[in-house]
DRENDO-1510 file (C-alpha; in Angstrom, 1 decimal, always signed):
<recs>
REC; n; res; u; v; w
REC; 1; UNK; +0.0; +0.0; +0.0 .
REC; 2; UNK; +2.6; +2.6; +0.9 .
REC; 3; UNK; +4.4; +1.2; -2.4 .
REC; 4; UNK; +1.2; +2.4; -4.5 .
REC; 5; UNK; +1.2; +5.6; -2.6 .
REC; 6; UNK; +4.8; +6.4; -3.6 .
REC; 7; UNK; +4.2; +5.5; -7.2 .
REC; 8; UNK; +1.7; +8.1; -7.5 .
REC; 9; UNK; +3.2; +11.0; -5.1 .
REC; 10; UNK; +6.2; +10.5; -8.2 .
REC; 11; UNK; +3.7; +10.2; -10.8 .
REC; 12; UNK; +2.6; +14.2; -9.7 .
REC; 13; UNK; +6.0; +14.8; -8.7 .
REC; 14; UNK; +7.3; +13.8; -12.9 .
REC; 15; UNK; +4.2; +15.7; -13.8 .
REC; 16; UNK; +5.7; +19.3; -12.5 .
REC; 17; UNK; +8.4; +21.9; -14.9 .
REC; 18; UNK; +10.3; +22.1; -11.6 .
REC; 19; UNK; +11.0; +18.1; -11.9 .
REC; 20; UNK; +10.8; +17.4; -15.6 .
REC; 21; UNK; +14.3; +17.1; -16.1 .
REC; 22; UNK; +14.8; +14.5; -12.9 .
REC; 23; UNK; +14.9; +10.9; -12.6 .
REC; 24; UNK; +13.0; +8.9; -10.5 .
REC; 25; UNK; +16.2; +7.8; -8.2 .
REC; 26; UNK; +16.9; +11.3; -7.6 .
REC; 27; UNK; +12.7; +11.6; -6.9 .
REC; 28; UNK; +13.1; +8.8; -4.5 .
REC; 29; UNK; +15.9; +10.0; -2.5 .
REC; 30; UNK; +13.3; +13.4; -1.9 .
REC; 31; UNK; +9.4; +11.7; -1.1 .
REC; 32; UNK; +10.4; +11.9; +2.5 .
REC; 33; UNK; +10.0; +15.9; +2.4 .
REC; 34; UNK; +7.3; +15.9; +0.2 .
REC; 35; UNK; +3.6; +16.3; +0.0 .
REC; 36; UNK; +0.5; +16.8; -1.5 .
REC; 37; UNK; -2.4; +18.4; +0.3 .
REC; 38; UNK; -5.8; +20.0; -1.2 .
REC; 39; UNK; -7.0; +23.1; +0.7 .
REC; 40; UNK; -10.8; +24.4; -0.1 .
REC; 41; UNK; -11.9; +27.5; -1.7 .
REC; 42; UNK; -11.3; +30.6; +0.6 .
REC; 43; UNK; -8.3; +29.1; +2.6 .
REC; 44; UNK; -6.0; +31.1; +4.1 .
REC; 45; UNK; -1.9; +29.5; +3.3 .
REC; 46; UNK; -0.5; +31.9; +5.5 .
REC; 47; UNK; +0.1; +35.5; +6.3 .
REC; 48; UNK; +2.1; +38.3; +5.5 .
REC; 49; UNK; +5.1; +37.7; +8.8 .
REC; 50; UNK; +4.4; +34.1; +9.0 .
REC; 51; UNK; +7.8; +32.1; +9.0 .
REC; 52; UNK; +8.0; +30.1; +5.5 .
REC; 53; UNK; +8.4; +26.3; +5.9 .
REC; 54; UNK; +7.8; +25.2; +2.4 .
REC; 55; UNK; +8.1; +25.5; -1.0 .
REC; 56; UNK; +4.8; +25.0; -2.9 .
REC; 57; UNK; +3.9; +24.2; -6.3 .
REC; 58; UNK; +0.2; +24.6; -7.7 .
REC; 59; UNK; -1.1; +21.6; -9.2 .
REC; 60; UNK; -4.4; +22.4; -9.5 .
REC; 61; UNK; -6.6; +25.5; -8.9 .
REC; 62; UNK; -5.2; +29.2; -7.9 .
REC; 63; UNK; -3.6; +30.7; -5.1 .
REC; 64; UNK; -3.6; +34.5; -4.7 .
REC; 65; UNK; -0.7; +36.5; -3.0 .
REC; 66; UNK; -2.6; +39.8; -1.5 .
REC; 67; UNK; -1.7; +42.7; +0.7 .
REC; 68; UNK; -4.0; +43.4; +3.3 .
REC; 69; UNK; -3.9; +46.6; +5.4 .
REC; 70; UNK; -4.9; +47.0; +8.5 .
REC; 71; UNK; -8.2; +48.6; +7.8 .
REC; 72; UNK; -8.9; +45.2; +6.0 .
REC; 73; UNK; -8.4; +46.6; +2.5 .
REC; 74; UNK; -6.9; +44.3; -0.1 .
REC; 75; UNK; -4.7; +44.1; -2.9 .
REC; 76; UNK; -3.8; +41.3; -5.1 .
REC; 77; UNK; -0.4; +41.5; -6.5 .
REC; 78; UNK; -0.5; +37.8; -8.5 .
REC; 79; UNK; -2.9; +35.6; -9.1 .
REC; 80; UNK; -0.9; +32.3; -9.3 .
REC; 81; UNK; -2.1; +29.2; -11.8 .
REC; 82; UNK; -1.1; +25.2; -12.2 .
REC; 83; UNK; +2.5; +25.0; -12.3 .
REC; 84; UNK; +3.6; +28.0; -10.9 .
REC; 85; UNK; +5.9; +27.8; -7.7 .
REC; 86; UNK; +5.8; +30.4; -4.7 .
REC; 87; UNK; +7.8; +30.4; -1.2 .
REC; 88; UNK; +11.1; +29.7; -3.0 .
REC; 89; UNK; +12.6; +33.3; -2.1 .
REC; 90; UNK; +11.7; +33.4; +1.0 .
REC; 91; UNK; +13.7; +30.0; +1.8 .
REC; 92; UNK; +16.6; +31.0; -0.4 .
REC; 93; UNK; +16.7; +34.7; +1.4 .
REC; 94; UNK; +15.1; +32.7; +4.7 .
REC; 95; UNK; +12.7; +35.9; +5.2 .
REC; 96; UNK; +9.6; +36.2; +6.2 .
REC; 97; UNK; +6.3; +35.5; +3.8 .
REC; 98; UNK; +5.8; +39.2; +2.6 .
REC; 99; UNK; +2.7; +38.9; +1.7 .
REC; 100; UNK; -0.8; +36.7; +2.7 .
REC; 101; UNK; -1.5; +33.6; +0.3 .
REC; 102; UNK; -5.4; +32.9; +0.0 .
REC; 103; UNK; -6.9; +29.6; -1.9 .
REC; 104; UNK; -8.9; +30.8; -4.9 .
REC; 105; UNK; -11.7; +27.4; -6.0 .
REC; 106; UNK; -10.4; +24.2; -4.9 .
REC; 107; UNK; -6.5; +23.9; -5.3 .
REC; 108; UNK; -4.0; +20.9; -4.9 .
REC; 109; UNK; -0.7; +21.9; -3.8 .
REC; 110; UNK; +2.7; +19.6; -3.8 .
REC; 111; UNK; +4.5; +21.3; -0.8 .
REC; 112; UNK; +8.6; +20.4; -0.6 .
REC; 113; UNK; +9.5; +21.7; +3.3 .
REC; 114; UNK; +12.9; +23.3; +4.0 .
REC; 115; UNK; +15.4; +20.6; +4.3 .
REC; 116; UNK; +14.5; +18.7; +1.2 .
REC; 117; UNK; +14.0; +22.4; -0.8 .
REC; 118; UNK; +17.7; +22.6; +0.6 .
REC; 119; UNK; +18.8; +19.8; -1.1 .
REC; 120; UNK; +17.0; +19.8; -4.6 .
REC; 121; UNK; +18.3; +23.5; -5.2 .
REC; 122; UNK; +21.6; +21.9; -5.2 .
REC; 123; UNK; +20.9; +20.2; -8.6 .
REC; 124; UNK; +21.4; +22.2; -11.8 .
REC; 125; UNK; +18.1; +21.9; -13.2 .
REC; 126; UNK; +16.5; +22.4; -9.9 .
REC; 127; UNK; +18.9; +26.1; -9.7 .
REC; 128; UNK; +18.5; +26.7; -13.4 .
REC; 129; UNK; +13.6; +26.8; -13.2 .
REC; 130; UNK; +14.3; +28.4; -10.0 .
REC; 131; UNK; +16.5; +31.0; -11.5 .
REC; 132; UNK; +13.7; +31.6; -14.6 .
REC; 133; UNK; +11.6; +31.9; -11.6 .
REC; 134; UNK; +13.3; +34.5; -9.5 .
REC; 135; UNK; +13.7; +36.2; -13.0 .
REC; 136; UNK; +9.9; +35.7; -14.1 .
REC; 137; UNK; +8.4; +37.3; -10.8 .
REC; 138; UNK; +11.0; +40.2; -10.4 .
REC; 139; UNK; +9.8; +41.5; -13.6 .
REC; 140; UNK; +6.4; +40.6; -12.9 .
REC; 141; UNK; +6.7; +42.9; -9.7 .
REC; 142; UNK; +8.0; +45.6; -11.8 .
REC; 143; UNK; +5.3; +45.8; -14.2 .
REC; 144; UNK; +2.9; +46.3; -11.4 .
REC; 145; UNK; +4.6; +48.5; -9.7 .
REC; 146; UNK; +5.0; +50.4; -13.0 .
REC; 147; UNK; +0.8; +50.0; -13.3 .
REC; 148; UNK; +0.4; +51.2; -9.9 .
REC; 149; UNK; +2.5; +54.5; -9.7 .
REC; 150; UNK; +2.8; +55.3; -13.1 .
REC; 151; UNK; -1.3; +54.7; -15.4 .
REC; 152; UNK; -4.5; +55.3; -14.5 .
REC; 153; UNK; -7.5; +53.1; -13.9 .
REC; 154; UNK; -7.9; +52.5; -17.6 .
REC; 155; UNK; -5.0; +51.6; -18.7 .
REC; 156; UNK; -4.2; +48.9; -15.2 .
REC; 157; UNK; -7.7; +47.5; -16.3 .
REC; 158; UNK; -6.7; +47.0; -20.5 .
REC; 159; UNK; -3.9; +45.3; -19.0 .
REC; 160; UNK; -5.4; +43.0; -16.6 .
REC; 161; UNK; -7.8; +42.5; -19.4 .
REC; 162; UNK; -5.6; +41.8; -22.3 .
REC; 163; UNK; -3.7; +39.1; -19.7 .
REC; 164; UNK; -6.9; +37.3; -18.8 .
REC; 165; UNK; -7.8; +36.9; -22.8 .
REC; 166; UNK; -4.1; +35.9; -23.2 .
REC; 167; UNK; -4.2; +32.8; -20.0 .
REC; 168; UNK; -8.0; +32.0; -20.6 .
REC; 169; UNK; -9.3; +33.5; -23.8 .
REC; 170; UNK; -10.8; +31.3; -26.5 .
REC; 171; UNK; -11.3; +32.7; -29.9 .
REC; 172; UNK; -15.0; +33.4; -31.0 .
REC; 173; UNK; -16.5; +34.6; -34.1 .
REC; 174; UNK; -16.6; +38.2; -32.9 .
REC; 175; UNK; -13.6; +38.6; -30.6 .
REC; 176; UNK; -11.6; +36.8; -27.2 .
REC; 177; UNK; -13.9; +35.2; -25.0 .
REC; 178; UNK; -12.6; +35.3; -21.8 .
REC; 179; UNK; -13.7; +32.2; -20.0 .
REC; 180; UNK; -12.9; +32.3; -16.7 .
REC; 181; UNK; -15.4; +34.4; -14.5 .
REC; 182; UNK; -14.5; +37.3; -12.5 .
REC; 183; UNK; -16.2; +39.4; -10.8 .
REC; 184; UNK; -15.7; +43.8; -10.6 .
REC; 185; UNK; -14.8; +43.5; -6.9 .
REC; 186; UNK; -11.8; +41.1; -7.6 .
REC; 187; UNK; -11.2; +42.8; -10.7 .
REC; 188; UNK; -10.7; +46.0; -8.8 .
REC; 189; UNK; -8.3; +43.6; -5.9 .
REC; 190; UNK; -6.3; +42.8; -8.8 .
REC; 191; UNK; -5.7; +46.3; -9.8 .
REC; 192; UNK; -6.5; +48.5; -6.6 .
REC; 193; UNK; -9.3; +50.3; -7.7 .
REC; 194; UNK; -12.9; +50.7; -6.1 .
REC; 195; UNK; -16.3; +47.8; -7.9 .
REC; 196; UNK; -17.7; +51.4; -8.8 .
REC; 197; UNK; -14.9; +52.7; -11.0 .
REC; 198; UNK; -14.2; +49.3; -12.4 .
REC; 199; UNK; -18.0; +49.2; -13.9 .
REC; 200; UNK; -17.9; +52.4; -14.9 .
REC; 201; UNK; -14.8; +51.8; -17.4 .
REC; 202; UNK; -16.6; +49.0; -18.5 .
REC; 203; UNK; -19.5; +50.1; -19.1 .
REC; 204; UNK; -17.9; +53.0; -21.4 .
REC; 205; UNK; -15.8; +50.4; -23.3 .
REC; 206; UNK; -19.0; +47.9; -24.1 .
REC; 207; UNK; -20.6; +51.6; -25.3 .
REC; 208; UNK; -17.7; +52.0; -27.8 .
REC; 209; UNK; -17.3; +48.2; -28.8 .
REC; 210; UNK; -14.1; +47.6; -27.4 .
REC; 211; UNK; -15.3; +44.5; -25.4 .
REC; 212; UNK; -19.0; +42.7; -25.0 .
REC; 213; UNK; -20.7; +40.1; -22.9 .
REC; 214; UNK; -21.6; +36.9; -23.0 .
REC; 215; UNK; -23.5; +34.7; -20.9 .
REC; 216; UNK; -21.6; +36.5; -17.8 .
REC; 217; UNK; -18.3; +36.5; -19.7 .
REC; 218; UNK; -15.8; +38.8; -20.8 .
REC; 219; UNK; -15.7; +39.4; -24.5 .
REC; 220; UNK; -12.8; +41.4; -26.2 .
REC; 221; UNK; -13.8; +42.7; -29.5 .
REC; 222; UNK; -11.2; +45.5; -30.0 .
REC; 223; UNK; -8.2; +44.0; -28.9 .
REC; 224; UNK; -5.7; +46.1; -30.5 .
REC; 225; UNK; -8.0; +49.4; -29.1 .
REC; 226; UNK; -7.3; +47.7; -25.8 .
REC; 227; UNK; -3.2; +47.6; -26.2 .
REC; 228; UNK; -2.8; +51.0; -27.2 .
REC; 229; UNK; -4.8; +52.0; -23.8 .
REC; 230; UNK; -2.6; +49.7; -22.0 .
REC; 231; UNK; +0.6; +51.0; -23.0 .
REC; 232; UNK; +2.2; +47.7; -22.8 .
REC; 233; UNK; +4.4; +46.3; -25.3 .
REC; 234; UNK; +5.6; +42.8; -26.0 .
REC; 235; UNK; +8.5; +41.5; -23.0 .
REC; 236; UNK; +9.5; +39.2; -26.1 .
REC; 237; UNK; +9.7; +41.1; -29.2 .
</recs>
């Protein structure tokens, strides 16, 4: 029984970008430190000061890193997805979480504690995703601080909107259709802006045909209307 147990914590483990380049002795040597856990919708991870223990990986669902002030305001500053990693600075720098990590839907997470996150950074491919990582959120952090102090409410809301066609768009007969659902308040969370202003700016933009609705989704008909307002060129061009 524990045999059958292993097979599949390895199967999930194989499964991951962080362990696609590792064999399964090199796999074994780790299931000791490893996990997998599924937390329900709502769930708070841990909070902004907490000590991190672990290094997690999404497998399923969405966790959202957030800062919340004291007045119980809150920002969202990513919105992680399946196959993303997070906690991996915080061990490397051993700080502090910096933030609050909340469980968006149901979400499965592989969790790798301290000693074994020790020992697999030690193998080049291990250092070499966490070093696209490092890389990936830095400038990730910088384009929302950019957003933040820099454009106003329209152009932080083409962007969010132009990245939510790009992740979970499907192409319709008249535009993106944004399939995942997402509501004004979280909209305005992601982007630190009020429900009130965020359906205002939509409302003007489904006026002028830059984006529609359909069936409670998000439809972007003018896409290249919507890059100009967001300012943002290509990272890879």
């Amino acid at each position: 029984m524990r045999s059958t147990a292993n097979e599949k914590l390895k199967d999930e483990i194989r499964n991951t970008e962080i362990f696609r380049n590792i064999d399964d002795r090199q796999i074994a040597r780790f299931l000791s430190g490893i996990t997998i856990r599924t937390y329900r919708d709502g769930h708070m991870l841990f909070f902004a000061g907490d000590i991190c223990t672990s290094l997690y990986v999404i497998l399923s669902g969405t966790v959202c890193l957030n800062f919340i002030s004291e007045e119980g305001n809150e920002v969202i500053f990513s919105e992680l997805q399946p196959g993303d990693v997070f906690g991996e600075i915080e061990l490397t720098l051993n700080y502090r979480h910096s933030s609050t990590a909340t469980i968006f839907r149901t979400t499965r997470l592989l969790e790798i504690d301290r000693k074994i996150f020790g020992e697999i950074s030690q193998l080049p491919e291990i250092s070499s995703f966490l070093l696209k990582s490092f890389a990936r959120k830095l400038h990730n952090t910088m384009m929302f601080a950019e957003g933040m102090a820099l454009y106003p409410l329209e152009t932080r809301l083409a962007r969010l909107l132009i990245n939510m066609g790009s992740v979970h768009g499907r192409n319709i007969g008249d535009g993106i259709l944004i399939e995942k659902p997402i509501s004004q308040s979280r909209m305005g969370q992601l982007i630190n802006a009020s429900r009130s202003r965020i359906n205002a700016q939509l409302q003007a933009w489904k006026t002028e045909r830059l984006i529609g609705m359909r069936h409670n989704r998000i439809v972007i008909i003018d896409k290249r209307s919507l890059q100009i307002i967001s300012r943002h060129s290509d990272p890879k061009a």
